[in-house]
N, CA and C of each residue as an Amber inpcrd file, in Angstrom:
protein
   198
 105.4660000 139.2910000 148.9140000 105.8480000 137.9620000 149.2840000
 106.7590000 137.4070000 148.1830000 107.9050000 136.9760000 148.4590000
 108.5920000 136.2200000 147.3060000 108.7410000 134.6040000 147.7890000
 108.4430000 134.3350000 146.0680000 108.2800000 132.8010000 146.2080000
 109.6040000 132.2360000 145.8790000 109.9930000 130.9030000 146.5900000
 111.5030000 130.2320000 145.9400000 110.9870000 129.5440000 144.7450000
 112.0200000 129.5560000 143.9800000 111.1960000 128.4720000 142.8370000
 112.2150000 126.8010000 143.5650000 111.6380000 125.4550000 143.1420000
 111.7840000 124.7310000 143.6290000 112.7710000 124.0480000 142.6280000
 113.8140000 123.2450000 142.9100000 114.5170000 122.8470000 141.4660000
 113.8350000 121.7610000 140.5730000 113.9690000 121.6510000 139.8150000
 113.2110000 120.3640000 138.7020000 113.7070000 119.0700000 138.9250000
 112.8190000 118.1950000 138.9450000 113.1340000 117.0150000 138.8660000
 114.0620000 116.4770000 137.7080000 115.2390000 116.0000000 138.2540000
 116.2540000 115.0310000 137.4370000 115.3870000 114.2830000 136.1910000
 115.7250000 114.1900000 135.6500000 115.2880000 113.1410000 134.5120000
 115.9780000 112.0420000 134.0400000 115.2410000 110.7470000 134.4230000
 116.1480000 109.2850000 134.6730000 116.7770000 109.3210000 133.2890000
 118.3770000 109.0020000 133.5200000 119.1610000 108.6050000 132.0160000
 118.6210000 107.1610000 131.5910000 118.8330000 107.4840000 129.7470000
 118.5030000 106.3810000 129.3260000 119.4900000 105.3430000 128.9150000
 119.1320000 104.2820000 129.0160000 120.3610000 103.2800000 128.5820000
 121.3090000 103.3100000 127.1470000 122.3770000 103.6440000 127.1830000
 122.6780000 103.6980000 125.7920000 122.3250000 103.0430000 124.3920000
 121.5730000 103.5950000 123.7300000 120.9960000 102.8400000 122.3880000
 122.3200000 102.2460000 122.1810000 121.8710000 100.7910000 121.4720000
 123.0190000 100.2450000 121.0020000 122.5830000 100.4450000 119.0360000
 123.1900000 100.2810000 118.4760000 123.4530000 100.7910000 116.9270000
 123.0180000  99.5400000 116.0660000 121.9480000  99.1360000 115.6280000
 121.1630000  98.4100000 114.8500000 121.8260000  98.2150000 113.6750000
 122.4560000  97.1010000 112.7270000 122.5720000  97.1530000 111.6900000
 121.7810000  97.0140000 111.0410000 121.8460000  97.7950000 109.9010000
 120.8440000  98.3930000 108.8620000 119.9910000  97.3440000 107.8520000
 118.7790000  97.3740000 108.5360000 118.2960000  95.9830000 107.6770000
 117.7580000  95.8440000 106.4910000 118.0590000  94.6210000 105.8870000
 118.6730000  94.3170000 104.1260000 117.0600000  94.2350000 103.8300000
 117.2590000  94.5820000 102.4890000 115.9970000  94.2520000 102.0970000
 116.1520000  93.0790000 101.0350000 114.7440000  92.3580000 101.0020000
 114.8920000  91.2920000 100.6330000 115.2000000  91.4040000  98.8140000
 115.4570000  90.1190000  98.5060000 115.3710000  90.1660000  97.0300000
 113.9970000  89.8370000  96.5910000 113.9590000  89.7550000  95.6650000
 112.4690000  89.6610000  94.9860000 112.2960000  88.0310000  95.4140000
 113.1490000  87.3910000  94.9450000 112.9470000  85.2750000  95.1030000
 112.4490000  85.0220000  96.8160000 113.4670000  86.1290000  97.5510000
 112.8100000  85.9020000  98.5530000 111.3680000  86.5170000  99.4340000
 111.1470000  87.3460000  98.1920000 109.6660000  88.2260000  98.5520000
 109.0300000  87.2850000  98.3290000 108.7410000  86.3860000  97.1490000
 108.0440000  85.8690000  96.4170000 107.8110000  84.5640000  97.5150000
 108.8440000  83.8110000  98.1360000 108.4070000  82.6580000  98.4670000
 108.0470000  83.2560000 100.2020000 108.4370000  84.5950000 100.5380000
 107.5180000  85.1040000 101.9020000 105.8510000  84.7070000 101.4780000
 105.5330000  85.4320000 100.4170000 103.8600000  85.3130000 100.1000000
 104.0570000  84.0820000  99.7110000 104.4970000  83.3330000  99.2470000
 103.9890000  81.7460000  98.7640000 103.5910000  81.0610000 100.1340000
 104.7240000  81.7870000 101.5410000 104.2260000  80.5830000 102.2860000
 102.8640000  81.5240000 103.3720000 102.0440000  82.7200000 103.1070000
 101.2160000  82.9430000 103.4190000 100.2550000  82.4650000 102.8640000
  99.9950000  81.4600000 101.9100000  99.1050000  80.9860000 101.2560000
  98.6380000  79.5420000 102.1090000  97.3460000  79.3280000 102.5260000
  96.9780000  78.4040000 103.1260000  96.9720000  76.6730000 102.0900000
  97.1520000  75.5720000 102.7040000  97.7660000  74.7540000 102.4250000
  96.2700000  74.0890000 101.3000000  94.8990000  74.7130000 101.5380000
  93.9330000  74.0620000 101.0670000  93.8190000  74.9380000  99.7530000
  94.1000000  75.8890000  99.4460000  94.0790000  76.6740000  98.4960000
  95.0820000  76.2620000  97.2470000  96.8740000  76.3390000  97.9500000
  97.2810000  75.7850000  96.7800000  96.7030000  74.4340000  96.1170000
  96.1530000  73.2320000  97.0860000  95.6040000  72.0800000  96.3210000
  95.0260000  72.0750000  95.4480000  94.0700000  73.2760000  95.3710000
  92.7970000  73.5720000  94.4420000  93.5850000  74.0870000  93.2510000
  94.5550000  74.7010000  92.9540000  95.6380000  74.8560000  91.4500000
  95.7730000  74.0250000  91.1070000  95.4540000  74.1180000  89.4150000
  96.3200000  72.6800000  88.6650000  97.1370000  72.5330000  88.9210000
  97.5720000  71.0790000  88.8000000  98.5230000  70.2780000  88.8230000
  99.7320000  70.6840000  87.6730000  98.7340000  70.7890000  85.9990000
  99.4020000  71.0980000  84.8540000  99.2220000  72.2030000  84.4340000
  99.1170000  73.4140000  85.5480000  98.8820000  74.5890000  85.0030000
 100.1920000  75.5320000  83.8790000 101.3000000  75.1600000  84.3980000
 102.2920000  75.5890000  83.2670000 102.1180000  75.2340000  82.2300000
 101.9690000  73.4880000  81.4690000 101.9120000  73.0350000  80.2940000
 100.3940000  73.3320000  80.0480000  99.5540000  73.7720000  81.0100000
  98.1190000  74.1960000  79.9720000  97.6140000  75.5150000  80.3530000
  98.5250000  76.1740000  79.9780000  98.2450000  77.8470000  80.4670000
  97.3290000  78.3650000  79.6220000  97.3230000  78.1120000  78.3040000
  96.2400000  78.3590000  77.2000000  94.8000000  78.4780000  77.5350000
  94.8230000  77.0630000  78.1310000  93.4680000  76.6240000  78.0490000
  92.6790000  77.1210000  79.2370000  93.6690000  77.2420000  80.5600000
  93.1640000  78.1300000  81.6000000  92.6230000  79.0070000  81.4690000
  93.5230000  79.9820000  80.7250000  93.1800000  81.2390000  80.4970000
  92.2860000  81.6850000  79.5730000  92.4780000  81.2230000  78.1980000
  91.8500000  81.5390000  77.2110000  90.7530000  79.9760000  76.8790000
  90.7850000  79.3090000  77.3540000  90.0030000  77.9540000  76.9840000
  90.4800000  77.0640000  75.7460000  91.3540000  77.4560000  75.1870000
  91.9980000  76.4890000  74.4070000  92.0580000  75.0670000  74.6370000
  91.8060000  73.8380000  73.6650000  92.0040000  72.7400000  74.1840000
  93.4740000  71.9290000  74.5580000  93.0930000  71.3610000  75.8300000
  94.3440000  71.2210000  76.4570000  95.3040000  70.2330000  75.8250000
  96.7750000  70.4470000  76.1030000  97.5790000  69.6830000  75.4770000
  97.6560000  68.2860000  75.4620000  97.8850000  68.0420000  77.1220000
  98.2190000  66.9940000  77.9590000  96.8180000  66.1320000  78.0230000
C-alpha cells in the first residue's frame, strides 16, 4: 500500500519587527532619584531634618552642633 504524504501547513507570516532604538541607560543622578521616589512618603518624614549638619552625632553619638 503506498501512502501520499499530505503537504504541511503554511505558517502565518509575521509582521515585520520594526527596529527598537537602543535603550540608554540611565546616569547614576538619575538612578538615584528613581529609588528616592520608591521611598514611601511616611518614611522619609521619620529622617532628620539636620541630618547633614549632624552626621557625627547620628552616627557616632557625638554631641550635636545645631
Amino acid at each position: 500500500m503506498v501512502t501520499q504524504r499530505t503537504p504541511k501547513a503554511a505558517k502565518p507570516k509575521r509582521a515585520p519587527q520594526r527596529k527598537r532604538a537602543p535603550k540608554r541607560e540611565l546616569s547614576l543622578s538619575e538612578r538615584i532619584i528613581a529609588i528616592g521616589k520608591k521611598i514611601p512618603l511616611e518614611e522619609l518624614e521619620k529622617l532628620p531634618k539636620d541630618g547633614a549638619e549632624n552626621l557625627d552625632h547620628y552616627i557616632y553619638g557625638s554631641p550635636k552642633r545645631y
